[in-house]
N, C-alpha and C positions, 0 to 999 in steps of 0.2 A: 510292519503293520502292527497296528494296533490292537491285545490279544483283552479281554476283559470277563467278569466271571459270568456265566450261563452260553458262553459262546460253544458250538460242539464243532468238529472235524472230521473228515477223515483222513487217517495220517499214516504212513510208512516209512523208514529207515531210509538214510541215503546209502547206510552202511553196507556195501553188497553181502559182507560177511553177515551180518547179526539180521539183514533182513531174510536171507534164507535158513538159518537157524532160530532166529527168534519164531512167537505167534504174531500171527497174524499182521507181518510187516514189522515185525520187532522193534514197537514206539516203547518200551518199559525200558529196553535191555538200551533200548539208545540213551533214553532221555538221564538214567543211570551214570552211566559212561560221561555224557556230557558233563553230570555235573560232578564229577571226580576230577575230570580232565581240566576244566576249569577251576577246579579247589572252590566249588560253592559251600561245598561239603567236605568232609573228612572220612568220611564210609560210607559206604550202603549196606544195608541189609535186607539178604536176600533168601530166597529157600532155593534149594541144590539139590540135585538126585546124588544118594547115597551111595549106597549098596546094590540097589538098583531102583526101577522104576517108583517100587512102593516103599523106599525106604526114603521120606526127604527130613532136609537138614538145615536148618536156619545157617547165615556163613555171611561174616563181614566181610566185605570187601574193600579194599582202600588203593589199589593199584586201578586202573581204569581199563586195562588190555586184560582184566581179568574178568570182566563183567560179562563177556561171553559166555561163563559157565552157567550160569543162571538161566540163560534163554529160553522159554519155551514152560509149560506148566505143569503139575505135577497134582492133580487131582485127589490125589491120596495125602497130601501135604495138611496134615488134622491142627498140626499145632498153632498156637498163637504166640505172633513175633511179637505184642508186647510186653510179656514175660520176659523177654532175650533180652529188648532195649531197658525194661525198669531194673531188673537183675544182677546182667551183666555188663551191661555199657552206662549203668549209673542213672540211668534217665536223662541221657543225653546232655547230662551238667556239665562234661571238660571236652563234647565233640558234637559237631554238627553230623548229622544223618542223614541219609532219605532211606525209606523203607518201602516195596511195594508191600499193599495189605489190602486181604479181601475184607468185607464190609464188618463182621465181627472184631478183628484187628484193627481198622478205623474208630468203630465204637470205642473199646477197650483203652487205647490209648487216649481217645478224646477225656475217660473215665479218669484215669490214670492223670492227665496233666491239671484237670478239675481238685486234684487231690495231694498236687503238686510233686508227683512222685515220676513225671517225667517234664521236661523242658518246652513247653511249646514252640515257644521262638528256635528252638534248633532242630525240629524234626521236619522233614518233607514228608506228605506222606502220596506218594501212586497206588490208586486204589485199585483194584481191579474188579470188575463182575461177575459175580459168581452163582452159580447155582448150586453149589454146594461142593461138598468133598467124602471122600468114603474111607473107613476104614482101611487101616494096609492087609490083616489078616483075614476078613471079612471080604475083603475084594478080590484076595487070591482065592478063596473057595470058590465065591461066585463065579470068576471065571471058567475053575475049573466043573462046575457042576451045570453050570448055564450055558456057558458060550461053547463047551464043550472045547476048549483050546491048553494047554499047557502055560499059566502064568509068567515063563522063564520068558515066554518068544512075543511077548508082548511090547511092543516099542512105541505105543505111542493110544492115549482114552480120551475123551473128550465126551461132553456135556453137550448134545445139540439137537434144536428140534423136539425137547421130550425124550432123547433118546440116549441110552450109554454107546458109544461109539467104540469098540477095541481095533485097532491095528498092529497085524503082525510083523516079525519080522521080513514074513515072505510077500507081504504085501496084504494079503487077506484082508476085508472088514468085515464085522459082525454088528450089529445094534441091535440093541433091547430095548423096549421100552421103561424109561424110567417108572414111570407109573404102578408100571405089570411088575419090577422088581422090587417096587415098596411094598407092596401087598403082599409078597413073600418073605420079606425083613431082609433084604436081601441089597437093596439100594444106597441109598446117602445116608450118613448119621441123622439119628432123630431131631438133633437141633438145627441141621440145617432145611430138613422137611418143614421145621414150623418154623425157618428164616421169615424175617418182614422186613431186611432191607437188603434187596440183590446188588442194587447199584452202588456203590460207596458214596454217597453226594458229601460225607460230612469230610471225606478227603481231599487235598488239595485241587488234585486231578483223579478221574476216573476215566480207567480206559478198558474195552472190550470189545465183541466182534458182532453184536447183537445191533442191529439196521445198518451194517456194513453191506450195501446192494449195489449189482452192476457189474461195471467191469475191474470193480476193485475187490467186491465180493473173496474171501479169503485170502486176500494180499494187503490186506488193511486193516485198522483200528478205527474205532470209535471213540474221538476222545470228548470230554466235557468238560471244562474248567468252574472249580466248585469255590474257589478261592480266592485273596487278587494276589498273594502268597505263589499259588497255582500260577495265575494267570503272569506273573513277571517269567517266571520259570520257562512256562510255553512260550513266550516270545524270543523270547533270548536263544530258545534251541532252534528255532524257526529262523529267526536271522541268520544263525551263523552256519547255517545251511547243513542242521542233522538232519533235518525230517522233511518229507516233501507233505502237504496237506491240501487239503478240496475241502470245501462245504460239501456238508452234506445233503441230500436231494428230500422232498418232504416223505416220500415213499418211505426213506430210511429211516427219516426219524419215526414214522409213524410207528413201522416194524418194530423200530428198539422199545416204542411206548408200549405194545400192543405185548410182546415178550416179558417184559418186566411185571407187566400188570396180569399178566395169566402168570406169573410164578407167584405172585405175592399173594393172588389168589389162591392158589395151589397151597401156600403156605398156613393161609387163615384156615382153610380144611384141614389139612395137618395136624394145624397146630390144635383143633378141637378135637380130632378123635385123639391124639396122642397123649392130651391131658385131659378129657375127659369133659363132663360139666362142674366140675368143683371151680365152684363161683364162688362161695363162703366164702371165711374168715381161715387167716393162715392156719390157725391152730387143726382146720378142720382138715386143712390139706395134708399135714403131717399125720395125723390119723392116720389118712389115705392111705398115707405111704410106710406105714407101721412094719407091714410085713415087711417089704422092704429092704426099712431098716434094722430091722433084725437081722439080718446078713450083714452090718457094716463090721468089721474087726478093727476098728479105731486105728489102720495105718497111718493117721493124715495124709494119704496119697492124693484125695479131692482138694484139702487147702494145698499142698504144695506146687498143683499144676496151674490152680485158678492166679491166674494172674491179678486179679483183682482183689487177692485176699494178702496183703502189703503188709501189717503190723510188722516189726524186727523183731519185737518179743511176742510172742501168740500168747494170749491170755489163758490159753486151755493147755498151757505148759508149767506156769506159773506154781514156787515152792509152795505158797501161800498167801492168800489163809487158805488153812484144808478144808477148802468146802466139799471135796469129795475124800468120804470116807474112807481112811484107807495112803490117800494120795493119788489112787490107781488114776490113769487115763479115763477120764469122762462117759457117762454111758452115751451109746448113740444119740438119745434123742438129745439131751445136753448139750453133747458136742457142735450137732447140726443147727441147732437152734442157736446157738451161739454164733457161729460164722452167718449165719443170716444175720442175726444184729446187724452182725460189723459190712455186708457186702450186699442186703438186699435192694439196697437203691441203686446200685451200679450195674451190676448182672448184663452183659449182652448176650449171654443164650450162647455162649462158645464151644460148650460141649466140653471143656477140657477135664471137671471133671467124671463126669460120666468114661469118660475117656481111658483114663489110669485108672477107675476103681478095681481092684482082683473080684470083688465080691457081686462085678455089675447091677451095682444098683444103678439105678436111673436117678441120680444127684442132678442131673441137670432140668427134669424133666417137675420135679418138688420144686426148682428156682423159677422154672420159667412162669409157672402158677404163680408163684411169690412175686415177683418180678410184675406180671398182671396187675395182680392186684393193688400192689403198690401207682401203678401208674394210673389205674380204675381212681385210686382215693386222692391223690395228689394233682392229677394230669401234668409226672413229670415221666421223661421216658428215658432210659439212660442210655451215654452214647452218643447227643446232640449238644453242639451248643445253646445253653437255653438262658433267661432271663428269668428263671422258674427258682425260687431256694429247694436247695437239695430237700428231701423228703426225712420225716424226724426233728426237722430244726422250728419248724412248725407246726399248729396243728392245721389238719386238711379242711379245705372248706365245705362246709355243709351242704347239699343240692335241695 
């Protein structure tokens, strides 16, 4: 059959093994394995549980009877795989990949191959949907102060409904409602509260469990093909008999429309109390954020997780000329202002680094204003393929 891009499914593993350990019909951990097993690719990269539940781990994979480790998903997984692939795998310039990546990770790397610092032609990218992710030490308090459960005997969280889902190891479930735990600071990271894109569309394929109805309801995926990249991919797993697939029914899609559009809703709320009404002019938003950054202690810990921040030589290392008195490392506002220069048209709100600051400043929360506004003067948005010149290379058009 004939697979083409905007076509959606519902689809499951033939693999008895990776469909009872994968999510939701385990179509990521197959469609993976397939393409290792046929040498489409030369790796995968994947996230892995650690240490334990809240500890995950980015992990190449190149064998295909390994891809089972990966199965299943890991909520607490904060980090961004396109750091790993521009990095450490070179930007995919001497190997073919496929990556699964939730919609941040899509972006970033869309950013990333715009800037030529990852391969386009050699990445796959399986996107996945997501409603966010939580902190790993932030969510072991929560549990223990909320759910009222021991973190250790936790085996299994999930995102559904509005709700945090825990399961124990003794079977027990618990859920909260998300909502009622953001209002406590207590829920998802603040960048992905004021997410605006749940569904990955600008990935190959997107897959998740949202209008999966009926009697496939929890044994199935939701897939959409956003590419024809994608869409050769899906065919080829389909013939050669990994996955078993159904259309999906209108009910379901409706569902999937109706969830997507209440998170993104959710998001634009978010994302206004968390930043505020600071509409101005960037300068004014740094003010804002003055206090702040008076706590920053110039680690570079923010440029070194931001995966978007690429130079080999950083300018704010540079022996000269000694524009700062002294030599010493940059005052704050310097510092900040200068990585904006160089990253404020790309930015997809990743959170990374808010993430590593020791000093928790809200860095992420200064870009995503920045980040606004830029796409306010431009109408460009970073993270899409566009037809738009990057932002700075012109001036913006008048209204």
């Amino acid at each position: 059959m004939a697979i083409k891009e905007g076509d959606m499914y519902y689809a499951y593993s033939k693999n008895p093994e990776i469909k009872e350990n994968g999510e939701y019909g385990g179509v990521v951990t197959t469609i993976m394995k397939y393409l290792l097993k046929n040498h489409i690719v030369d790796g995968v990269v994947v996230v892995e549980e650690g240490m334990d539940l809240y500890d995950a781990v980015p992990s190449l994979i190149t064998d295909p009877e390994d891809v089972i480790r990966s199965a299943g998903s890991i909520h607490c997984g904060t980090m961004n795989l396109a750091k790993f692939i521009s990095k450490y795998l070179d930007g995919c310039r001497d190997m073919k990949i496929a990556l699964t990546c939730k919609p941040c990770e899509s972006m970033t790397i869309v950013e990333l191959i715009k800037k030529g610092k990852i391969i386009g032609d050699n990445i796959i990218m399986i996107g996945v949907n997501c409603g966010g992710t939580l902190s790993p030490i932030k969510t072991m308090q929560m549990i223990k102060e909320v759910y009222e459960i021991d973190p250790k005997n936790v085996v299994k969280e999930e995102i559904s409904k509005g709700k945090l889902i825990i399961k124990t190891i003794d079977g027990d479930r618990k859920s909260f409602s998300i909502k009622k735990l953001e209002e406590e600071g207590k829920g998802r990271r603040e960048n992905c509260q004021r997410c605006e894109l749940k569904i990955p569309s600008n990935a190959d394929i997107a897959v998740g469990n949202w209008g999966v109805v009926g009697h496939l309801a929890g044994k199935a995926s939701f897939v959409e093909v956003f590419s024809n990249k994608g869409a050769k991919i899906l065919e080829k797993v389909i013939k050669d008999d990994f996955i078993e697939i159904e259309k999906p029914n209108k009910e379901g899609i409706a569902i999937r429309e109706k969830i997507n559009k209440s998170m993104l809703e959710l998001g634009k709320k978010s994302k206004k109390k968390l930043i505020g009404d600071l509409t101005g002019d960037i300068i004014e938003a740094f003010h804002a954020y003055e206090d702040e950054f008076s706590r920053c202690m110039k680690c570079y810990g923010c440029r070194e997780a931001c995966p978007l921040c690429y130079c080999d030589d950083c300018s704010l290392e540079s022996e000269g000329p000694e524009w700062v008195p002294g030599g010493y490392t940059p005052a704050a506002p310097f510092f900040h202002l200068t990585r904006m220069v160089h990253m404020v048209d790309a930015c997809t709100n990743c959170g990374q680094c808010s993430e590593v600051c020791p000093s928790e400043i809200d860095v992420a929360g200064l870009w995503s204003i920045v980040n606004n506004k830029v796409s306010e003067e431009y109408g460009y948005y970073s993270g899409f393929k566009t037809s738009k010149p990057i932002p700075f290379t012109q001036y913006p058009h008048k209204k």
